[in-house]
C-alpha positions as CSV (number, residue, x, y, z in Angstrom):
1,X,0.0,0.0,0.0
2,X,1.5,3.3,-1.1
3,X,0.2,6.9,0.9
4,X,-2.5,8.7,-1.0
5,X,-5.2,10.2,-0.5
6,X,-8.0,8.8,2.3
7,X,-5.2,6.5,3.3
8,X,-4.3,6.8,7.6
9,X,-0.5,6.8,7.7
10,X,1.9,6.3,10.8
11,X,5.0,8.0,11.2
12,X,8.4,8.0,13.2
13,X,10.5,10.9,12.7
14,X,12.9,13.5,14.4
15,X,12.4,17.1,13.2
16,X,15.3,19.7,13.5
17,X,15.4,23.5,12.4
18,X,19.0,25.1,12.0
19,X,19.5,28.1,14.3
20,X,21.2,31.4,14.0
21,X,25.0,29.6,13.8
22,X,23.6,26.9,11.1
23,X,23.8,24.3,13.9
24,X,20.9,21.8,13.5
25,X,18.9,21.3,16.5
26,X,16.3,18.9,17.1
27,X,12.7,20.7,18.3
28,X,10.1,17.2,17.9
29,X,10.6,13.5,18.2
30,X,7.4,11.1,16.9
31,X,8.8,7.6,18.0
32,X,7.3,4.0,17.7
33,X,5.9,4.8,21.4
34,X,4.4,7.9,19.9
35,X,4.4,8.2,16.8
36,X,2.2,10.7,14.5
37,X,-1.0,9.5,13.2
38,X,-2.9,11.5,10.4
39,X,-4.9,10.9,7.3
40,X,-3.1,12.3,4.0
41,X,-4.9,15.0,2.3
42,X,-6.7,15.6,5.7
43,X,-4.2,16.2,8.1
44,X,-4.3,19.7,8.1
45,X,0.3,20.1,8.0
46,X,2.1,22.0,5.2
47,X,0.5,20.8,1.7
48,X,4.6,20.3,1.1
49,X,5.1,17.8,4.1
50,X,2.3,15.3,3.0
51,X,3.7,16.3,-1.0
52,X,7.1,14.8,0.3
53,X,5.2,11.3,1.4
54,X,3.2,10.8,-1.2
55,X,3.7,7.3,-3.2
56,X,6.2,6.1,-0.3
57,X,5.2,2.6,0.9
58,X,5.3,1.0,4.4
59,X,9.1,0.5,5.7
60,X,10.2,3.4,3.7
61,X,12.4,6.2,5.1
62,X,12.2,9.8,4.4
63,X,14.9,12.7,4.4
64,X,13.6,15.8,3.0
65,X,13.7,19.7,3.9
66,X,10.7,22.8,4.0
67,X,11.8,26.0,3.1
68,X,9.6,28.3,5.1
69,X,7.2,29.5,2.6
70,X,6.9,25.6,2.3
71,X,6.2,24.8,5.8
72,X,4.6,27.7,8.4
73,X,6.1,30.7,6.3
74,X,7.7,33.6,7.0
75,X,7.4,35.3,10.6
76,X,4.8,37.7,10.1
77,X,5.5,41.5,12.0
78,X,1.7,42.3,11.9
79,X,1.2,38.7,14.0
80,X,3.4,40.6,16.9
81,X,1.3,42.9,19.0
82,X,0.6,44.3,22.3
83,X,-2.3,44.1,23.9
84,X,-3.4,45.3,27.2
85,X,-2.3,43.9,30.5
86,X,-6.1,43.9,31.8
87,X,-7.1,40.6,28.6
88,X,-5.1,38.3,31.0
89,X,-7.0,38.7,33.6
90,X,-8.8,35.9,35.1
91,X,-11.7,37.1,38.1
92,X,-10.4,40.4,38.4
93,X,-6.9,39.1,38.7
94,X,-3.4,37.8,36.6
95,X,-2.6,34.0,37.8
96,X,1.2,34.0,38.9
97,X,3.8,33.1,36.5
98,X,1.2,33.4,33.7
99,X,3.2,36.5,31.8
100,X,6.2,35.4,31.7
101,X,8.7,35.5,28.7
102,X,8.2,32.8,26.5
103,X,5.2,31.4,28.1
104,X,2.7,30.1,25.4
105,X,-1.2,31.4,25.9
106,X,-4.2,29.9,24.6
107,X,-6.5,33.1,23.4
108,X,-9.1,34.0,21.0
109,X,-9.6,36.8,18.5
110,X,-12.7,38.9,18.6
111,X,-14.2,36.3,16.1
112,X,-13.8,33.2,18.8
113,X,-10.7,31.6,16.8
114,X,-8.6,29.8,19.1
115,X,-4.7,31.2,18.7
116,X,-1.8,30.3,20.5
117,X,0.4,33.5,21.3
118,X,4.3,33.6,23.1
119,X,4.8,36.2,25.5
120,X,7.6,38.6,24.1
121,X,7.8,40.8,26.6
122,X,5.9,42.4,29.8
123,X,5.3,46.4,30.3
124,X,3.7,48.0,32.9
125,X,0.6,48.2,30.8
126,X,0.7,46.0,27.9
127,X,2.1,42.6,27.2
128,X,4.1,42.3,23.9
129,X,2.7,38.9,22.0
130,X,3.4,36.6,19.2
131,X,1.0,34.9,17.3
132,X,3.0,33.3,14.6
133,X,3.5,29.8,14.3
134,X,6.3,28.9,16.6
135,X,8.0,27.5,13.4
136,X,7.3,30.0,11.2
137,X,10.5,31.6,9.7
138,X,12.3,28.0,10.0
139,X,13.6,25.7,7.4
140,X,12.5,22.5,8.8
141,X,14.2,19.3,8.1
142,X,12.6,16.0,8.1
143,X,14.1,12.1,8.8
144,X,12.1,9.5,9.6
145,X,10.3,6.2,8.5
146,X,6.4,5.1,7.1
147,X,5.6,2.8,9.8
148,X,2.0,1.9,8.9
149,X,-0.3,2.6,6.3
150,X,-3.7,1.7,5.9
151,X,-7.1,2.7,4.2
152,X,-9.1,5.0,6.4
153,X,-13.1,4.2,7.5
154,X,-15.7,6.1,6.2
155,X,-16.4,7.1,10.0
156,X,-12.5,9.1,10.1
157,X,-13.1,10.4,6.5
158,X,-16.4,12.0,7.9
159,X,-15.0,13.4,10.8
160,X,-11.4,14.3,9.1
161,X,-9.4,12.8,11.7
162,X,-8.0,9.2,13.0
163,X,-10.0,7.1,15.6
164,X,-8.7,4.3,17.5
165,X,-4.9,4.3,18.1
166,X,-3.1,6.9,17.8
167,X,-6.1,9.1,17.1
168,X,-8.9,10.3,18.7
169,X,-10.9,8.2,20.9
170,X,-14.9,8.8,20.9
């Protein structure tokens, strides 16, 4: 079985990013104990990561490289903002060690879309935010092997995402 559309594929990989001083680093491990679990052409990751798989068959390994404008783009300046210090409050209040440099926040936009924004920096007023992709900006480089392939059910299909292991159980 090759992956193609419909089809739920399994996948061990390490994924590394080269920093400022071209060293690569490794930022995400999917091993056989965890490994990632999506359905190609639904999973929702760069159109170029699943473009890379297809046609590769169980046992096969993988080596390949995203620009950014491949992967989660360029960092966007108009995704940095500050907002006021008063948002973060929760019952009149700031939990501790919520705004802290570097901490990740789960928000929403005035729409209700969930974002996830990184604290940049905290003023006495405002609190300086990131909403771009925490990869965005990165070349990311991909190794790793097709551990499983198989056809998805109609029921996953439906709902766009893997049941069962690996998935979503409901």
């Amino acid at each position: 079985m090759k992956i193609e559309s419909n089809k739920v594929v399994t996948l061990t990989y390490e994924l590394r990013i080269t920093d400022e001083n071209g060293e690569q680093n490794l930022v995400e491990t999917a091993n056989e104990e965890h490994p990632m679990v999506f359905i190609y052409g639904m999973s929702g990751l760069p159109e170029q990561f699943e473009d890379s798989l297809a046609g590769k068959s169980e046992g096969d390994t993988f080596d390949f490289k995203l620009k950014p404008e491949e992967g989660y783009g360029d960092i966007n300046p108009d995704a940095v903002v500050d907002l006021p210090k008063n948002v973060f409050e929760i019952e009149g209040s700031i939990p501790d060690n919520m705004l802290e440099e570097g901490n990740f926040i789960p928000m929403a936009d005035s729409e209700g879309n969930q974002l996830q924004g990184r604290v940049l920096a905290v003023k006495d007023d405002s609190v300086t935010m990131d909403f771009n992709h925490p990869l965005a900006g990165k070349e990311l480089s991909f190794k790793g092997k097709v551990e499983n392939i198989r056809e998805a059910t109609q029921e996953e299909i439906a709902h766009g995402h893997v049941h069962g292991e690996g998935g979503i159980q409901h």
